[in-house]
FIKOLZA-1660 file (N, C-alpha, C; in steps of 0.1 Angstrom, whole numbers, plus 5000, padded with zeros to 4 digits):
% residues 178
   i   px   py   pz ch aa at
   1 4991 6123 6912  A  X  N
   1 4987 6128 6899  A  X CA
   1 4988 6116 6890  A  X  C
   2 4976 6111 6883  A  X  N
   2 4975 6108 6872  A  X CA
   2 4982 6102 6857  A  X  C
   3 4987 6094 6859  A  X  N
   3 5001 6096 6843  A  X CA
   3 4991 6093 6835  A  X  C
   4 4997 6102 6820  A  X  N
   4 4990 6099 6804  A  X CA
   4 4990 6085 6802  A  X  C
   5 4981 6079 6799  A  X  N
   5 4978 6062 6797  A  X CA
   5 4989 6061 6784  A  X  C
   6 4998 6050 6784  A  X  N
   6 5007 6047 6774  A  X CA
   6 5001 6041 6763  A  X  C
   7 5009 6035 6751  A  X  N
   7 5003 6029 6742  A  X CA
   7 5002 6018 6750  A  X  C
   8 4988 6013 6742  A  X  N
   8 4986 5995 6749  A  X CA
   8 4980 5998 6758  A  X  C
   9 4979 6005 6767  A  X  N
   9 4973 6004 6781  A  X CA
   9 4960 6011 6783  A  X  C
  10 4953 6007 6770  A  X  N
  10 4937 6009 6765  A  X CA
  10 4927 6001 6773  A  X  C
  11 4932 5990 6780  A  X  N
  11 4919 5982 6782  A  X CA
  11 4924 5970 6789  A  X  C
  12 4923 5967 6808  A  X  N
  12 4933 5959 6814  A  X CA
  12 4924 5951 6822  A  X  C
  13 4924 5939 6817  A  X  N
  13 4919 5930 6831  A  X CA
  13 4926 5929 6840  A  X  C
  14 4922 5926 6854  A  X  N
  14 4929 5925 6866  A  X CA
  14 4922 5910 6874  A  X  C
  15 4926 5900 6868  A  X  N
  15 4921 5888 6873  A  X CA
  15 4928 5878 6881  A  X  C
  16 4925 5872 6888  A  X  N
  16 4925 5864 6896  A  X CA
  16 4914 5859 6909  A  X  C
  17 4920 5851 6922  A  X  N
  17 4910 5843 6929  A  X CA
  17 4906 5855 6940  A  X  C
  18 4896 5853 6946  A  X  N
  18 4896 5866 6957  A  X CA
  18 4900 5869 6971  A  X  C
  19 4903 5876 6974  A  X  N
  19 4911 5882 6985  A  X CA
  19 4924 5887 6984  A  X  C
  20 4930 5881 6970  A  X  N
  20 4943 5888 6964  A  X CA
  20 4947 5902 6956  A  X  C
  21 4938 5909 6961  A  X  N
  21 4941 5923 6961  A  X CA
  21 4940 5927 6946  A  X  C
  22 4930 5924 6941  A  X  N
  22 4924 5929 6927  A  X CA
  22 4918 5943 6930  A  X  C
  23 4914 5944 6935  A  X  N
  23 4900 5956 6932  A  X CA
  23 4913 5970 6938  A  X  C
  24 4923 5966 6947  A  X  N
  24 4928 5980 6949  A  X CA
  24 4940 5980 6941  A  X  C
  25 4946 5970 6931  A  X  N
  25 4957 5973 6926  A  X CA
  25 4946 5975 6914  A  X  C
  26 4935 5973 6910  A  X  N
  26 4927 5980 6899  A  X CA
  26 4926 5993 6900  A  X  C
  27 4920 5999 6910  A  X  N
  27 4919 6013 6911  A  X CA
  27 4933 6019 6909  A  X  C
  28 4943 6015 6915  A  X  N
  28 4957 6023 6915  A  X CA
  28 4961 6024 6901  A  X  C
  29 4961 6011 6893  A  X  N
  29 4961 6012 6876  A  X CA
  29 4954 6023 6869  A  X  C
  30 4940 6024 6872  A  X  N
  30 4931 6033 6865  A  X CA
  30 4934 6048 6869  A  X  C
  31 4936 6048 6879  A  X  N
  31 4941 6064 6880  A  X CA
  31 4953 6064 6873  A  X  C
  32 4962 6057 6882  A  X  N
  32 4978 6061 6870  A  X CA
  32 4978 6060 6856  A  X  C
  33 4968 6056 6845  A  X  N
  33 4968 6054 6838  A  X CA
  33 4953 6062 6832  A  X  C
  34 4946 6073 6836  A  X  N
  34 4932 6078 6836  A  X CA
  34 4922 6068 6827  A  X  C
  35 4923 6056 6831  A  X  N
  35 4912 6049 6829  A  X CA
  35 4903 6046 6835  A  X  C
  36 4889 6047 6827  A  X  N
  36 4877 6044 6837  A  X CA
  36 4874 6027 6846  A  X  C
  37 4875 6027 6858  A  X  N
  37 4873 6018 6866  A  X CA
  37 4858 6012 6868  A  X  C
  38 4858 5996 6863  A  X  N
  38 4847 5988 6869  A  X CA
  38 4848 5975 6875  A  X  C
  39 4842 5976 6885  A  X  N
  39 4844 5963 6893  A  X CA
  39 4834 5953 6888  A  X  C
  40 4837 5941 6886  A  X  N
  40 4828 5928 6875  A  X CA
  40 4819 5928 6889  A  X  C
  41 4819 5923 6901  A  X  N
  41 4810 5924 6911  A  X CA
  41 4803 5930 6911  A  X  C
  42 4803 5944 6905  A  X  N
  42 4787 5953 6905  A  X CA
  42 4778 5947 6895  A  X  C
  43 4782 5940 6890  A  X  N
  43 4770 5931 6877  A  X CA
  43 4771 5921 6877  A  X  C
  44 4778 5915 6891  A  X  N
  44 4774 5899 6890  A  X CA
  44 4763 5899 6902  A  X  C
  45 4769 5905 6910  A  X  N
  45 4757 5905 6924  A  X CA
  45 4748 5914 6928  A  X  C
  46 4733 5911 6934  A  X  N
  46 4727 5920 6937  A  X CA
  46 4727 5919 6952  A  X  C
  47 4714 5928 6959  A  X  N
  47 4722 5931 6977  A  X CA
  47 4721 5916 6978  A  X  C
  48 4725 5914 6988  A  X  N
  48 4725 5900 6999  A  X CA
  48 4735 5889 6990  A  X  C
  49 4739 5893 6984  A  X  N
  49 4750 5883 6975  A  X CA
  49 4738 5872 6970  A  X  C
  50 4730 5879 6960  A  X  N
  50 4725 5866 6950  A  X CA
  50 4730 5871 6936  A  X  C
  51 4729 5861 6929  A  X  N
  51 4736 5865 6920  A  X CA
  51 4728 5873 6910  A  X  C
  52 4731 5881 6902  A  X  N
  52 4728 5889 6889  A  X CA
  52 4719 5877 6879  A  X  C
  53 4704 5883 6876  A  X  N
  53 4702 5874 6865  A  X CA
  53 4711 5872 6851  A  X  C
  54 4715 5862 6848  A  X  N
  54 4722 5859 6839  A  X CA
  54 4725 5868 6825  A  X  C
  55 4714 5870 6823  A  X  N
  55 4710 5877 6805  A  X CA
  55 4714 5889 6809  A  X  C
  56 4710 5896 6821  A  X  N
  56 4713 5908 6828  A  X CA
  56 4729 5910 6829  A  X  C
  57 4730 5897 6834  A  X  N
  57 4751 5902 6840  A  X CA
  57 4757 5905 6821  A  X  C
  58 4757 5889 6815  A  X  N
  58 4757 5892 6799  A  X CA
  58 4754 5906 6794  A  X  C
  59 4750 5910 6792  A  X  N
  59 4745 5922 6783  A  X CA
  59 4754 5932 6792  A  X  C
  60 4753 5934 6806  A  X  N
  60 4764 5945 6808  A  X CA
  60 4778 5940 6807  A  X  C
  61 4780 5932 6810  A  X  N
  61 4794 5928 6809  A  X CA
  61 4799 5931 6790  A  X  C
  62 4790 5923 6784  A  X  N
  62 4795 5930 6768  A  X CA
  62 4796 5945 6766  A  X  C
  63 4784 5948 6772  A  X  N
  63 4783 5970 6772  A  X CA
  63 4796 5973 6778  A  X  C
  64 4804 5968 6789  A  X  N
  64 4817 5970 6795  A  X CA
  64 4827 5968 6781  A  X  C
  65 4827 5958 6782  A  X  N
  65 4839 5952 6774  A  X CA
  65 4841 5962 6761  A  X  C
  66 4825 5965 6754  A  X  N
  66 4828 5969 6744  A  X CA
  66 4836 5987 6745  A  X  C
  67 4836 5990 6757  A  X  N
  67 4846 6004 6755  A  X CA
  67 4854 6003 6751  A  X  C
  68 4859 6015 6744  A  X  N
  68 4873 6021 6745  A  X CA
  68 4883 6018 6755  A  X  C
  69 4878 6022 6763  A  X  N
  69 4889 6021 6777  A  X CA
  69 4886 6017 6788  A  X  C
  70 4895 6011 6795  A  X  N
  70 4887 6003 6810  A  X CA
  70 4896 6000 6813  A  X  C
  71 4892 5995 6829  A  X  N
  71 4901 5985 6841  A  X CA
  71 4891 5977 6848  A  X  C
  72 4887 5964 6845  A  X  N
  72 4879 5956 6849  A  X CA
  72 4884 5949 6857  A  X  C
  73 4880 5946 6870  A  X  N
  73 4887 5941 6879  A  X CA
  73 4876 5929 6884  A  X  C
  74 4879 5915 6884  A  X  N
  74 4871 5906 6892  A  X CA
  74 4871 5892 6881  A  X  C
  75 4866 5885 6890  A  X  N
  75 4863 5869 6875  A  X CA
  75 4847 5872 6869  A  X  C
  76 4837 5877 6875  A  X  N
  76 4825 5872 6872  A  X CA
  76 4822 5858 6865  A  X  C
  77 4815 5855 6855  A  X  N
  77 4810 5844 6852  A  X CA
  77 4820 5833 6848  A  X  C
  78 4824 5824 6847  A  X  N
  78 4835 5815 6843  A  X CA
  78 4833 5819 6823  A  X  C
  79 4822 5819 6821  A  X  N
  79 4819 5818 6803  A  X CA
  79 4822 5834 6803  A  X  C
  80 4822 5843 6809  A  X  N
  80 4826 5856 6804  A  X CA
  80 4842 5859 6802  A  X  C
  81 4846 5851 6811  A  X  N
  81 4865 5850 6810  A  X CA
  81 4870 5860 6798  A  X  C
  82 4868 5842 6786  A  X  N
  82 4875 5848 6776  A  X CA
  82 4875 5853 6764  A  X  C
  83 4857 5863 6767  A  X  N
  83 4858 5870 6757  A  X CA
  83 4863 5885 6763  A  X  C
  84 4864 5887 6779  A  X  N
  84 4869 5896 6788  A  X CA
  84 4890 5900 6782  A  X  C
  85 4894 5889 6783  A  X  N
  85 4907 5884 6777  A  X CA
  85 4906 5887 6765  A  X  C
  86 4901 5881 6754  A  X  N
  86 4905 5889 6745  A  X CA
  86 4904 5901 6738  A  X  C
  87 4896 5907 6745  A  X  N
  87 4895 5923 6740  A  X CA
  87 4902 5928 6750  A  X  C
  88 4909 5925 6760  A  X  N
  88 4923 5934 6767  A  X CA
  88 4931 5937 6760  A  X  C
  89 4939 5947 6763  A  X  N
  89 4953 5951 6761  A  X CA
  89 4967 5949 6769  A  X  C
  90 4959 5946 6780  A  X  N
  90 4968 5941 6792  A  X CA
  90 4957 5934 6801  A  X  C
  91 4967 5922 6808  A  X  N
  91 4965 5918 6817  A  X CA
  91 4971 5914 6829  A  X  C
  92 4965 5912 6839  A  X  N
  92 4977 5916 6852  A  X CA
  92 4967 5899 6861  A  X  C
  93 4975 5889 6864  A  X  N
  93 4969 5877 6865  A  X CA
  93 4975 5879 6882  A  X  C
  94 4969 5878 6890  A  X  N
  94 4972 5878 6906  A  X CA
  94 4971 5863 6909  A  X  C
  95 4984 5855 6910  A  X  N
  95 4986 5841 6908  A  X CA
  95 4994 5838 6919  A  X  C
  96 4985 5841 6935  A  X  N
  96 4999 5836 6947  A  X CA
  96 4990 5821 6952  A  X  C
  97 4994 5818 6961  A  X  N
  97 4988 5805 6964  A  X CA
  97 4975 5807 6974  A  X  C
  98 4968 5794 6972  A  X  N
  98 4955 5793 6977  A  X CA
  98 4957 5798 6989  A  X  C
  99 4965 5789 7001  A  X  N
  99 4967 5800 7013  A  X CA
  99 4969 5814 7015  A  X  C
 100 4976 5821 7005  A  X  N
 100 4977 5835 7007  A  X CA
 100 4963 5843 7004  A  X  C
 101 4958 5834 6994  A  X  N
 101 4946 5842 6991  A  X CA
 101 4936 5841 7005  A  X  C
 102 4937 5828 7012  A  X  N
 102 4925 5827 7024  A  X CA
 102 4930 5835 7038  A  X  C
 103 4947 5839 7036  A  X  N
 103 4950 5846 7046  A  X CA
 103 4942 5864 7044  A  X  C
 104 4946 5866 7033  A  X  N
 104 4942 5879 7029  A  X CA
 104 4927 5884 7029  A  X  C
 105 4917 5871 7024  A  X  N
 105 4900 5874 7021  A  X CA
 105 4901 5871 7039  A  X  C
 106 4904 5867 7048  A  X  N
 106 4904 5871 7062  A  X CA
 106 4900 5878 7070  A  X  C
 107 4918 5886 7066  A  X  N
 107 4918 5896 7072  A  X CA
 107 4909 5911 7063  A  X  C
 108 4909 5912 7050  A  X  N
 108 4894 5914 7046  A  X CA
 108 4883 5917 7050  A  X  C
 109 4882 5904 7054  A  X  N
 109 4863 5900 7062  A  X CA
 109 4872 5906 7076  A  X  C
 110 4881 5908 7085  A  X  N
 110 4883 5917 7099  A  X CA
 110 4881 5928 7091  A  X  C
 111 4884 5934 7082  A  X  N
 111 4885 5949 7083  A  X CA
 111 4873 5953 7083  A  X  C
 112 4867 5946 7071  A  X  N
 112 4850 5945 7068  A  X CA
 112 4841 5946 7082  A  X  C
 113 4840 5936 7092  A  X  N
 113 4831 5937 7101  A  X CA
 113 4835 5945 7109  A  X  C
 114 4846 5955 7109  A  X  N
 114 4851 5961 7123  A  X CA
 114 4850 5977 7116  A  X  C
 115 4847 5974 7102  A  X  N
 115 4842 5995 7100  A  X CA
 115 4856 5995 7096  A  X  C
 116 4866 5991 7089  A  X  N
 116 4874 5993 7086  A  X CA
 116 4879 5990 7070  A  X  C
 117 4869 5988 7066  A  X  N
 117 4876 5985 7047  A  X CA
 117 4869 5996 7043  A  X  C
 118 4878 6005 7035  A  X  N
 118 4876 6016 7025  A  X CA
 118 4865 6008 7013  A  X  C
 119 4865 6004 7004  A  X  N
 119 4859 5997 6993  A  X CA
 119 4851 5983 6997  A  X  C
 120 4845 5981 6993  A  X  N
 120 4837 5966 6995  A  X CA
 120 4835 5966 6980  A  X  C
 121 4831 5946 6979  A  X  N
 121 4827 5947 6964  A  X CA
 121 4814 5946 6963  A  X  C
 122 4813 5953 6950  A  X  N
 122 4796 5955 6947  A  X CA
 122 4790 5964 6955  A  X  C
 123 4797 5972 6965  A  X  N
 123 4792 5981 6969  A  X CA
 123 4779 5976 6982  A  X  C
 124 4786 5963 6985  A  X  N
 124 4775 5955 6994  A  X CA
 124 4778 5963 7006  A  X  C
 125 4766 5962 7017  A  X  N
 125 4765 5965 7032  A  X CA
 125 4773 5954 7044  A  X  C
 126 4771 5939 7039  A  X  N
 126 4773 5931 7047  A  X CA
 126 4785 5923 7037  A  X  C
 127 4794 5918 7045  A  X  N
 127 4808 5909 7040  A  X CA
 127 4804 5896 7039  A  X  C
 128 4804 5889 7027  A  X  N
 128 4798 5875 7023  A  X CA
 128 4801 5864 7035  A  X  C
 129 4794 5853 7036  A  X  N
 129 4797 5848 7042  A  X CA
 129 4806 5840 7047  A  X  C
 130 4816 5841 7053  A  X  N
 130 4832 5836 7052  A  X CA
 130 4833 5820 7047  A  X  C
 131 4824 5811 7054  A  X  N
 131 4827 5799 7049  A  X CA
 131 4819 5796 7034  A  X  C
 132 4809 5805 7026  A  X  N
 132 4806 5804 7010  A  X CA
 132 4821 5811 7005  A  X  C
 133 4826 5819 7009  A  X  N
 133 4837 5827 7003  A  X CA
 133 4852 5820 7001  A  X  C
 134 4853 5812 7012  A  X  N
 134 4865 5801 7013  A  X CA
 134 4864 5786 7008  A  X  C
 135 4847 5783 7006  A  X  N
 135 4850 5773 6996  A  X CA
 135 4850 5779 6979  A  X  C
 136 4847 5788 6982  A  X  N
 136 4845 5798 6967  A  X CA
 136 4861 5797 6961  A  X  C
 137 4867 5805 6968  A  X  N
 137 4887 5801 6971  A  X CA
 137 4890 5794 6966  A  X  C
 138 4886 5779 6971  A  X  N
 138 4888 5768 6966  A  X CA
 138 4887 5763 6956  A  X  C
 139 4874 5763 6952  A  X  N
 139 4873 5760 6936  A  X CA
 139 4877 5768 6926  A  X  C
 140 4874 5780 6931  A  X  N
 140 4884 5790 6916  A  X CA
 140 4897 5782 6914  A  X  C
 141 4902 5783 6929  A  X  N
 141 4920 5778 6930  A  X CA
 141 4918 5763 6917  A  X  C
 142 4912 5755 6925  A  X  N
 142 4913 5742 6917  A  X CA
 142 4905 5739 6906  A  X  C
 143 4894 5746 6904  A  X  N
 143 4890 5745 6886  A  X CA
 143 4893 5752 6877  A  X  C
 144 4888 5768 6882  A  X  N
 144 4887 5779 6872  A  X CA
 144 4907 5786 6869  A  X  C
 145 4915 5787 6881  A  X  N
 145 4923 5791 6878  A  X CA
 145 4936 5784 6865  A  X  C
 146 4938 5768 6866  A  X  N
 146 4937 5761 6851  A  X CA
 146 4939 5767 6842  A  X  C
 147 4927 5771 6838  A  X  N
 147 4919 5770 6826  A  X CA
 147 4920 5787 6826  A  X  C
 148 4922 5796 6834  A  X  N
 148 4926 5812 6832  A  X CA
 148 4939 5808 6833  A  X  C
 149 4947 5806 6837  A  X  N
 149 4960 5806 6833  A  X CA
 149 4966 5804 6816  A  X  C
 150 4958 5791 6812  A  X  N
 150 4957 5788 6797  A  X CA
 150 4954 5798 6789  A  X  C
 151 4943 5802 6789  A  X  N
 151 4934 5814 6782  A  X CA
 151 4945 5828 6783  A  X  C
 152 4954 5828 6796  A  X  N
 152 4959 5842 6795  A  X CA
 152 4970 5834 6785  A  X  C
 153 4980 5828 6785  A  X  N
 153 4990 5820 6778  A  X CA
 153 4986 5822 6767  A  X  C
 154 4972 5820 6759  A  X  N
 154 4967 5818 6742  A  X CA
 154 4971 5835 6740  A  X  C
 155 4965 5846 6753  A  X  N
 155 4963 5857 6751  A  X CA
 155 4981 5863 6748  A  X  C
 156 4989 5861 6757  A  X  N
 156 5001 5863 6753  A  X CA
 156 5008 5859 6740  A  X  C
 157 5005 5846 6734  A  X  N
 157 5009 5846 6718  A  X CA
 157 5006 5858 6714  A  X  C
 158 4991 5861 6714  A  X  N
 158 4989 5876 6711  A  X CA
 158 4995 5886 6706  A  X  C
 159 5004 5881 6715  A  X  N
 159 5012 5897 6721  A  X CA
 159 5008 5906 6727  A  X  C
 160 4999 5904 6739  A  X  N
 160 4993 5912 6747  A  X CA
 160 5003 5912 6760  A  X  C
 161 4998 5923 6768  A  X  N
 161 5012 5923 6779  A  X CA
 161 5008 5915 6790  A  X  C
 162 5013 5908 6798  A  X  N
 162 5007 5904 6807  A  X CA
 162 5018 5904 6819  A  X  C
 163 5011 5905 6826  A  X  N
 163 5017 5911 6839  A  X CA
 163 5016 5898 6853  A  X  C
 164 5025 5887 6852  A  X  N
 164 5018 5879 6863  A  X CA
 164 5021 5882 6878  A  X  C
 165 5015 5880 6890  A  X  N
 165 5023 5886 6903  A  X CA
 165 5017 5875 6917  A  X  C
 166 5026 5866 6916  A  X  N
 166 5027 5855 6925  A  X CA
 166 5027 5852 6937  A  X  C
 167 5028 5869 6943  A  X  N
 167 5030 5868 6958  A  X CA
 167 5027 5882 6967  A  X  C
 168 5026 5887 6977  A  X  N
 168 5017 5898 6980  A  X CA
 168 5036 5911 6981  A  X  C
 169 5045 5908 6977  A  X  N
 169 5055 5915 6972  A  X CA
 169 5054 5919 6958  A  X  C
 170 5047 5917 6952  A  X  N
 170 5051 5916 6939  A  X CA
 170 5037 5927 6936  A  X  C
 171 5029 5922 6945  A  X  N
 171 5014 5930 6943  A  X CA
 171 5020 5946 6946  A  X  C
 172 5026 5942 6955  A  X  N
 172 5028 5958 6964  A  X CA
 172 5036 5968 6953  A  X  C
 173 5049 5958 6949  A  X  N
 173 5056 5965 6936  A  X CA
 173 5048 5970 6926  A  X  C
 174 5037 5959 6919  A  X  N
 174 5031 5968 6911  A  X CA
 174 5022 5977 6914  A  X  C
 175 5014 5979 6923  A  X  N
 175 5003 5988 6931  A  X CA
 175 5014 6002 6933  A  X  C
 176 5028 6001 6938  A  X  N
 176 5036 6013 6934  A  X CA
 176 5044 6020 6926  A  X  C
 177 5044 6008 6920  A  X  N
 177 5056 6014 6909  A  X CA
 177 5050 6012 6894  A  X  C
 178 5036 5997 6891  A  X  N
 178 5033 5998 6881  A  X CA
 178 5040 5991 6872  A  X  C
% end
């Protein structure tokens, strides 16, 4: 069942690199909290993993942002970051290391090709290609994540909540307990 969304917990990014368990500790948020769930992947990619025309991802991603309420789960564009961040109320930064993340998007991609992952992102048919996805890993790890770490740090002066979770223990605590 559902809990009443608390004060503050109007509008939560769930960001970090991929394979670190965004999109199901998103969903678990939004129900316990009856917020409406969107995955940033349904508007960055179209089928076959090309990307979303630009102006196109833009304009939905702003129509997202500007609700009331939400759980946005994913990085999409590097320039969408931190206007994403500042109209949160919370954020929950999935910050374990590069290897854990390539152990996890893995086993992932096994569950994926074997009929076995509940959710895919973007609602794709086929699992991206492992070696675009693992140098993808990489560069989030070593350019983009930086520079989201920073951006959440400016967002915490704020006084926004932020939630950091460093390791797939910590993921698990908050995916049950919140």
């Amino acid at each position: 069942m559902a809990e009443k969304h608390g004060p503050g917990m109007e509008r939560v990014v769930v960001i970090g690199n991929s394979g670190g368990g965004k999109s199901t500790l998103a969903r678990r948020v939004a129900e316990r909290y009856s917020l409406p769930y969107h995955e940033i992947d349904t508007i960055l990619w179209e089928p076959g993993w090309r990307l979303a025309d630009e102006a196109t991802y833009k304009a939905e991603h702003a129509r997202l942002i500007a609700e009331e309420r939400w759980v946005l789960d994913g990085l999409g564009t590097r320039d969408s970051i931190p206007e994403r961040l500042a109209r949160a109320t919370d954020i929950i930064l999935i910050d374990m290391p590069v290897w854990m993340h390539y152990r996890l998007a893995a086993e992932r991609h096994i569950a994926w090709i074997t009929g076995h992952r509940e959710h895919v992102p973007a609602g794709m048919t086929e699992p991206p290609p492992l070696d675009g996805l693992f140098k993808n890993i990489w560069d989030v790890d070593r350019s983009w994540m930086p520079e989201i770490r920073s951006l959440i740090e400016a967002e915490e002066l704020r006084q926004k909540r932020i939630f950091r979770l460093t390791s797939v223990d910590d993921l698990g605590r908050f995916i049950d307990h919140g």
